[in-house]
C-alpha positions as CSV (number, residue, x, y, z in Angstrom):
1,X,-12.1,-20.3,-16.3
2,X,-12.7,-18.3,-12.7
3,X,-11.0,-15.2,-12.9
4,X,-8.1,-14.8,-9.8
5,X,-9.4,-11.7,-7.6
6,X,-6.2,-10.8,-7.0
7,X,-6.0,-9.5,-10.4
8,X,-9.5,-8.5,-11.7
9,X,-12.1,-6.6,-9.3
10,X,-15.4,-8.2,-9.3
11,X,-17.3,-5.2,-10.2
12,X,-16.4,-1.9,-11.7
13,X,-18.3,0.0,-8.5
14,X,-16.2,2.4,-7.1
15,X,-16.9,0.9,-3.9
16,X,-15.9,-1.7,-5.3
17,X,-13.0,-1.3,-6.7
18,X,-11.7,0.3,-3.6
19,X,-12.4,-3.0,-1.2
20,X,-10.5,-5.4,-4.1
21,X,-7.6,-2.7,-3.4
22,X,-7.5,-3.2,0.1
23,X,-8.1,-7.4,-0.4
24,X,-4.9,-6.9,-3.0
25,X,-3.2,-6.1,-0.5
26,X,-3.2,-9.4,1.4
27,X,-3.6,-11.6,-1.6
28,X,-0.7,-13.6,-0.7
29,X,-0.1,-17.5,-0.5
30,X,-1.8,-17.8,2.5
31,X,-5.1,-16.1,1.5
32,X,-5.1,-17.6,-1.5
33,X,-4.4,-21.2,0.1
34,X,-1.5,-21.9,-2.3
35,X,1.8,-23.5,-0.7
36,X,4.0,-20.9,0.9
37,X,6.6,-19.4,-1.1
38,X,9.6,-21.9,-1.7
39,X,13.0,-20.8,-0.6
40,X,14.1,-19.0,-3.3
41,X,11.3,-17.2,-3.9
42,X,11.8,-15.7,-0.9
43,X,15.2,-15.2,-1.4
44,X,13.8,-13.1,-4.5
45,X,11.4,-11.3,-2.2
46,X,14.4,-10.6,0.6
47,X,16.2,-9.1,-2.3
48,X,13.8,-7.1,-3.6
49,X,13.1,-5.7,-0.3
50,X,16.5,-4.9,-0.3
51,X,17.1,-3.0,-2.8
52,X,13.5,-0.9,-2.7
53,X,14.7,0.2,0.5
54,X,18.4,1.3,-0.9
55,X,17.2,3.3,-4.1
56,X,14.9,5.7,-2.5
57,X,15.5,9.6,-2.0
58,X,14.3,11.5,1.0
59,X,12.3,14.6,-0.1
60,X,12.3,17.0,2.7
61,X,9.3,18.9,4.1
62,X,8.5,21.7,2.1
63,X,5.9,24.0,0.0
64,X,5.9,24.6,-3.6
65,X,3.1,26.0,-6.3
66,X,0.9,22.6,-8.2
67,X,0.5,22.7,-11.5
68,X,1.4,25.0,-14.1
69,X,3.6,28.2,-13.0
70,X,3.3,30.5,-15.9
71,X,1.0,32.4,-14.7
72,X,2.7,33.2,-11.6
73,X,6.3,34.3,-13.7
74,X,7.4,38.2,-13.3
75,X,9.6,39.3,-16.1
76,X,12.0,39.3,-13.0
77,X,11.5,35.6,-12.3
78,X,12.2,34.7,-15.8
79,X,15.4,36.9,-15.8
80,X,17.2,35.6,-12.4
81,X,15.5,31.9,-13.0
82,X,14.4,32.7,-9.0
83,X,12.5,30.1,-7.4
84,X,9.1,30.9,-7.2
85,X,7.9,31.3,-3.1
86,X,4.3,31.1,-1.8
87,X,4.4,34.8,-1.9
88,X,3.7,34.7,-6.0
89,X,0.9,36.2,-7.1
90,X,-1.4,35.7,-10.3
91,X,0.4,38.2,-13.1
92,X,-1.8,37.8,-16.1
93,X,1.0,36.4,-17.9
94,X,0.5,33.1,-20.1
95,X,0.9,29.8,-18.7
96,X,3.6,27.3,-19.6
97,X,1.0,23.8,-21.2
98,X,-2.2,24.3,-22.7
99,X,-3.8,22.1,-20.2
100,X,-6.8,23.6,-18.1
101,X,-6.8,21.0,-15.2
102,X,-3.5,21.9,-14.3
103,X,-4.6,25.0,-13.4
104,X,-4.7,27.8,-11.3
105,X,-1.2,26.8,-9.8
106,X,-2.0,26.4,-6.2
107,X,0.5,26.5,-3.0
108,X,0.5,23.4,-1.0
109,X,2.8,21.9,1.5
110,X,4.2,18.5,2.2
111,X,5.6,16.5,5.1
112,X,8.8,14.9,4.1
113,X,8.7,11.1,2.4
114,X,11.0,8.8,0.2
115,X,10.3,7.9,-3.4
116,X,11.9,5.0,-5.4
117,X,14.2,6.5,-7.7
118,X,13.1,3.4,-10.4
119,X,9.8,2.7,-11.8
120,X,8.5,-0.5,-10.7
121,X,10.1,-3.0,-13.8
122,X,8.8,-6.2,-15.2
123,X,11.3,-8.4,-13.2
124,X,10.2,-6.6,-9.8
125,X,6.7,-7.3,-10.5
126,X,7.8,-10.8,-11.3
127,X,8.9,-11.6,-7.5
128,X,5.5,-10.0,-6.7
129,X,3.9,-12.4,-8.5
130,X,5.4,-15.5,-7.5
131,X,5.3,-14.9,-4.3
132,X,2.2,-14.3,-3.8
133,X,0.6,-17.5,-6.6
134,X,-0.6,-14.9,-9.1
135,X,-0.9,-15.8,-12.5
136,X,2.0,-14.2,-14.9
137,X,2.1,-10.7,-16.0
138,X,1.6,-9.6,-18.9
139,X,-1.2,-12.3,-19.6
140,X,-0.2,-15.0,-21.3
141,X,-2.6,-16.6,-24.4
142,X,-4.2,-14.8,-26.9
143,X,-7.4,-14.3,-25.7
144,X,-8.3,-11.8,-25.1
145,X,-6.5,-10.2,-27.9
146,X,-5.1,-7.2,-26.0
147,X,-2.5,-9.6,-24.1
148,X,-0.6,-10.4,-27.2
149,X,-0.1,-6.2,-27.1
150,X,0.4,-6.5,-23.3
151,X,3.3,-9.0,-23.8
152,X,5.0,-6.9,-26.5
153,X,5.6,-4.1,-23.9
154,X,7.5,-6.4,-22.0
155,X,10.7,-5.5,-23.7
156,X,13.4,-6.8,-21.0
157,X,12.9,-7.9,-17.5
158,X,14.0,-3.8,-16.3
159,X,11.1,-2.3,-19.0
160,X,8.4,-0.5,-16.6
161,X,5.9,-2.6,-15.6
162,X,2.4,-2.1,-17.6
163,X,-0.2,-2.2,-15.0
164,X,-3.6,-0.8,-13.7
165,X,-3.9,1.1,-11.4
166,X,-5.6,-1.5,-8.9
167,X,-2.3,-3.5,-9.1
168,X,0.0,-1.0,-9.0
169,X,-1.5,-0.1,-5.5
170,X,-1.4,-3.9,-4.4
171,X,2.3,-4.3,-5.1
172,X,2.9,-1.0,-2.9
173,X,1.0,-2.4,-0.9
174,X,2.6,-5.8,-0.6
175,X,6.1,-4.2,-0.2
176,X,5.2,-2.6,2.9
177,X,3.9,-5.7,4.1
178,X,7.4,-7.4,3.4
179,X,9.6,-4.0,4.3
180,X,7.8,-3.6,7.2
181,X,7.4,0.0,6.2
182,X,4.8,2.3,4.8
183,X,5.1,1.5,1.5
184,X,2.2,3.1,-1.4
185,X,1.5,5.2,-4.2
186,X,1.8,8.9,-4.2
187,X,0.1,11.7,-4.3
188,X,-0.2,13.8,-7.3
189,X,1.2,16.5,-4.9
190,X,3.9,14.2,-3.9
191,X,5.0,12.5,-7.8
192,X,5.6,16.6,-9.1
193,X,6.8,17.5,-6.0
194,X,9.3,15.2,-6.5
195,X,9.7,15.7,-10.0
196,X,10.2,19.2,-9.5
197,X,12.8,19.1,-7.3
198,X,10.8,20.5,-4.6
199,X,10.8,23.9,-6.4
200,X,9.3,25.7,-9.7
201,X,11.4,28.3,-11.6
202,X,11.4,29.2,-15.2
203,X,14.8,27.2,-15.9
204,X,14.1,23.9,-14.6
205,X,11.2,23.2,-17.0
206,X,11.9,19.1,-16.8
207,X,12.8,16.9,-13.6
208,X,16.5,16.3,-15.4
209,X,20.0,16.9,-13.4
210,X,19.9,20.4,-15.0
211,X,16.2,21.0,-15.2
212,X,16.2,21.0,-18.8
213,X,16.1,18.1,-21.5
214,X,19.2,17.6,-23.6
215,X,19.0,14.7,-26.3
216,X,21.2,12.3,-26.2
217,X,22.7,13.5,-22.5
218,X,20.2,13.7,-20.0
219,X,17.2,12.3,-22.3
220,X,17.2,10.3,-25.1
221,X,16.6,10.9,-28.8
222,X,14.2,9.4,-31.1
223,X,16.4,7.1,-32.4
224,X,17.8,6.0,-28.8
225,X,14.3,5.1,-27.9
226,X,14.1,2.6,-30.8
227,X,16.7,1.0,-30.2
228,X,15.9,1.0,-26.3
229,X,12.3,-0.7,-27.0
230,X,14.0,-2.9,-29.4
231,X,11.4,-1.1,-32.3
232,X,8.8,-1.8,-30.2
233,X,7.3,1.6,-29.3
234,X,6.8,0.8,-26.0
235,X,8.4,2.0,-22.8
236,X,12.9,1.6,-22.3
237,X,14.7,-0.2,-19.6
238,X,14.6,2.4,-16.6
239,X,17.7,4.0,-15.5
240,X,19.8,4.7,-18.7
241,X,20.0,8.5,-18.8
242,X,21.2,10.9,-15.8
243,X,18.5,10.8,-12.7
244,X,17.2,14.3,-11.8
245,X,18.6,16.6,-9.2
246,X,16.8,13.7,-6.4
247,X,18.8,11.5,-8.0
248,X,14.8,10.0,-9.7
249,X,14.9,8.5,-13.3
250,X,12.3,8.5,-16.1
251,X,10.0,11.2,-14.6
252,X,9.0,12.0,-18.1
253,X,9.6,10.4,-21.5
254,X,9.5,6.6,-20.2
255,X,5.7,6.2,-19.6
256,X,2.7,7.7,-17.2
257,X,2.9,6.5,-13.7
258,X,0.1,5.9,-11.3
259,X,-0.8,8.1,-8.5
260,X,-2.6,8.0,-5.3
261,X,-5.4,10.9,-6.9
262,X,-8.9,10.5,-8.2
263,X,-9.5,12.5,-11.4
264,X,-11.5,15.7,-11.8
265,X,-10.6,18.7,-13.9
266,X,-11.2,21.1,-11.5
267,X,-8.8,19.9,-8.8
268,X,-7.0,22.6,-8.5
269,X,-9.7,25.5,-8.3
270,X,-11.7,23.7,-5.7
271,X,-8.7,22.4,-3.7
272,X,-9.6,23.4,-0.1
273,X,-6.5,20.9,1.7
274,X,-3.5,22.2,1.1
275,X,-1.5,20.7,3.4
276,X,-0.8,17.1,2.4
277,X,-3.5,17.7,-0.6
278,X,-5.2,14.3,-1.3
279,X,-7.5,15.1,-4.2
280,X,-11.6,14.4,-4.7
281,X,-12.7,11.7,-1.9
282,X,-13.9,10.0,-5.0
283,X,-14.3,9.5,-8.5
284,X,-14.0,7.7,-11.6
285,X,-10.7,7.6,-13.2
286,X,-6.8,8.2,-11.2
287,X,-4.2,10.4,-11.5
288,X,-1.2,9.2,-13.7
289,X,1.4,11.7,-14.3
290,X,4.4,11.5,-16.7
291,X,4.5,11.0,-20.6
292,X,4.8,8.4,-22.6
293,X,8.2,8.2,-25.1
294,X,7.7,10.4,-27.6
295,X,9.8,13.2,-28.4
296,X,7.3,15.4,-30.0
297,X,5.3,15.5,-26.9
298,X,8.1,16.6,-24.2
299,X,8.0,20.3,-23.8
300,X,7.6,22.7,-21.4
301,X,6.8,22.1,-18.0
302,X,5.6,18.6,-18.8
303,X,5.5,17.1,-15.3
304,X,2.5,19.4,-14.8
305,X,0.4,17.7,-17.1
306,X,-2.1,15.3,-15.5
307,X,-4.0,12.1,-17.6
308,X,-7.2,10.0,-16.0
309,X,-7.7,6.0,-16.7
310,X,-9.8,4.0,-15.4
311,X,-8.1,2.6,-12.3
312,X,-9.3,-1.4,-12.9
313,X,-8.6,-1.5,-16.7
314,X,-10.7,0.1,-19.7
315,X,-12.2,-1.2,-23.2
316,X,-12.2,-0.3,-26.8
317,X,-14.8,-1.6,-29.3
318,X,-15.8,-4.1,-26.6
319,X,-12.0,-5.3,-26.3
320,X,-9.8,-4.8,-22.9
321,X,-7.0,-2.0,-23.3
322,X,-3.4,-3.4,-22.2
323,X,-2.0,-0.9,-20.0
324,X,1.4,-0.6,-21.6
325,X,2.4,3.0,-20.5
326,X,0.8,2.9,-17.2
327,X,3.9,1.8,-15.2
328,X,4.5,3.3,-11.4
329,X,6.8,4.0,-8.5
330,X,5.7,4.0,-5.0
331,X,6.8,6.4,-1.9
332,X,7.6,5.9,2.1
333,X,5.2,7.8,3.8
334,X,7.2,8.7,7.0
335,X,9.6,11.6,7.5
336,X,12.8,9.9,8.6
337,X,14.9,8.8,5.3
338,X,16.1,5.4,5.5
339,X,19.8,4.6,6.2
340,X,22.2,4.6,3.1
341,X,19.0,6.4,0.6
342,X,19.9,9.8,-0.9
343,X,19.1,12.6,1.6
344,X,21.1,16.1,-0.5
345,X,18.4,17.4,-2.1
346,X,18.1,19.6,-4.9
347,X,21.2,21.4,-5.9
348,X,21.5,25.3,-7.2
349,X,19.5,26.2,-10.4
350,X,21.2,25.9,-13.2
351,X,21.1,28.6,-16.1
352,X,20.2,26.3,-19.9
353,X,22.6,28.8,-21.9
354,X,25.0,30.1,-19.3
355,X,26.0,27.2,-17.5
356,X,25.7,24.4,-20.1
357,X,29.2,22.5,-19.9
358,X,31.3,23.0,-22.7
359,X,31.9,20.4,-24.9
């Protein structure tokens, strides 16, 4: 069977790759000379539109340190919780992850953009699909055998979506085609910018509406996420558990999320743009950011932790990988926040012990 472009690059070559992006982006019923969309498909796609342009928050302009800030905290820092400014120096002192590509923490800045507040689900990408002829997602049949997994992250119709990175940037694509607005993926500058609440200090480890993860509150427990996923050990429904300051659910915990970014482990010490930083010009595997839902792997100052995958798909044993964790979220590149989206911004920090609310 002849394999639909719109889903599968015809060659792995970066150059590739990068053209089937940009073709994504208009593979719609026209291109693909199916019949255009019938009426209540597009009253799907109107109300999707709707609704990606409501649940967005405006992230102001703004500088903050990328990547991991331990080695920039003062004894003084840690004791007021102060927020660290581009005035921070290099102390010497240990860093927060064990990662070395998230480091040395560098000061970058960042005009101001939206960001959905909900990862992409399974029923968004659904409209996505129909309207534009595509076959279903997850695969359907059994061969090859990494669909049957594919389908089995497909928990409920508001699960994240499972997807590569090639289609995660078509369907940001294709809402700014229907939104009329500049719809994509972000940055890696722009996904912990966000997740950070604009901001780095010592008590606001975790993009929660208190900077810190409580079980059960504000992030759920082991057994919550069982019986979330339905036992499935894939990804939640999005949106059960208090947003962060931004008012952004399932930063971390709920699956790795696409970014804009190639991959290279020393990002940071050769990053030379600093304003509106972009990462390599090229590559082999993206950005994602995040973590998938696993309790034991959620500590410390987890949205600083950065993962690579090949952006069309990868193999194992000769066998295609589903990409069950690798759901995404896409961002409004223009300053201006949209009418009726969440424009506060972060709130004041918030002290783990001190301040916790009494039960």
């Amino acid at each position: 069977m002849k394999q639909n472009s719109c889903l599968t690059p015809p060659s792995p070559a970066r150059w590739v790759l990068l053209a089937a992006a940009v073709a994504l982006a208009g593979c719609d019923s026209r291109a693909t000379g199916a019949a255009a969309p019938s009426a209540e498909v597009q009253a799907r796609v109107e109300a999707l539109a709707q609704r990606s342009k409501q649940r967005l928050s405006h992230v102001p302009a703004g500088g903050f340190w990328l990547g991991d800030p331990g080695p920039l905290m003062t004894e003084e820092l840690k004791a007021t919780g102060a927020v660290l400014g581009p005035e921070a120096q290099l102390t010497g002192n240990p860093p927060y992850t064990r990662d070395e590509d998230n480091k040395p923490p560098r000061w970058v800045t960042l005009d101001a953009y939206s960001i959905q507040q909900l990862k992409v689900t399974y029923g968004d990408f659904d409209v996505y699909v129909a309207a534009n002829a595509l076959p279903p997602h997850p695969p359907q049949g059994d061969e090859p055998v990494s669909n049957r997994g594919w389908r089995r992250s497909r928990t409920s119709d508001d699960t994240p979506a499972g997807v590569t990175w090639v289609q995660a940037q078509a369907y940001c694509a294709w809402l700014g085609k229907v939104t009329g607005l500049p719809f994509a993926l972000p940055t890696e500058a722009q996904w912990e910018y966000a997740a950070s609440n604009g901001r780095k200090t010592h008590y606001e480890p975790a993009p929660t509406d208190n900077g810190i993860l409580e079980e059960g509150r504000n992030h759920p427990t082991y057994g919550q996420i069982k019986a979330l996923n339905k036992n499935s050990g894939m990804l939640y429904p999005v949106g059960r558990f208090p947003p962060s300051k931004l008012k952004l659910h399932d930063m971390v915990g709920n699956g790795y999320e696409w970014t804009q970014d190639w991959y290279a482990p020393d990002t940071y010490q050769t990053l030379q743009q600093t304003h509106n930083p972009a990462g390599p010009a090229s590559g082999v595997q993206k950005v994602l950011r995040g973590s998938p839902p696993n309790e034991d792997m959620i500590r410390g100052f987890v949205l600083t932790e950065r993962t690579a995958r090949l952006p069309e798909g990868e193999t194992f044993r000769g066998r295609r990988v589903a990409y069950s964790y690798e759901s995404f979220r896409c961002v409004v590149n223009q300053p201006a926040p949209l009418p009726g989206t969440y424009v506060d911004g972060p709130g004041s920090v918030v002290h783990p012990l001190r301040d916790r609310p009494k039960p």
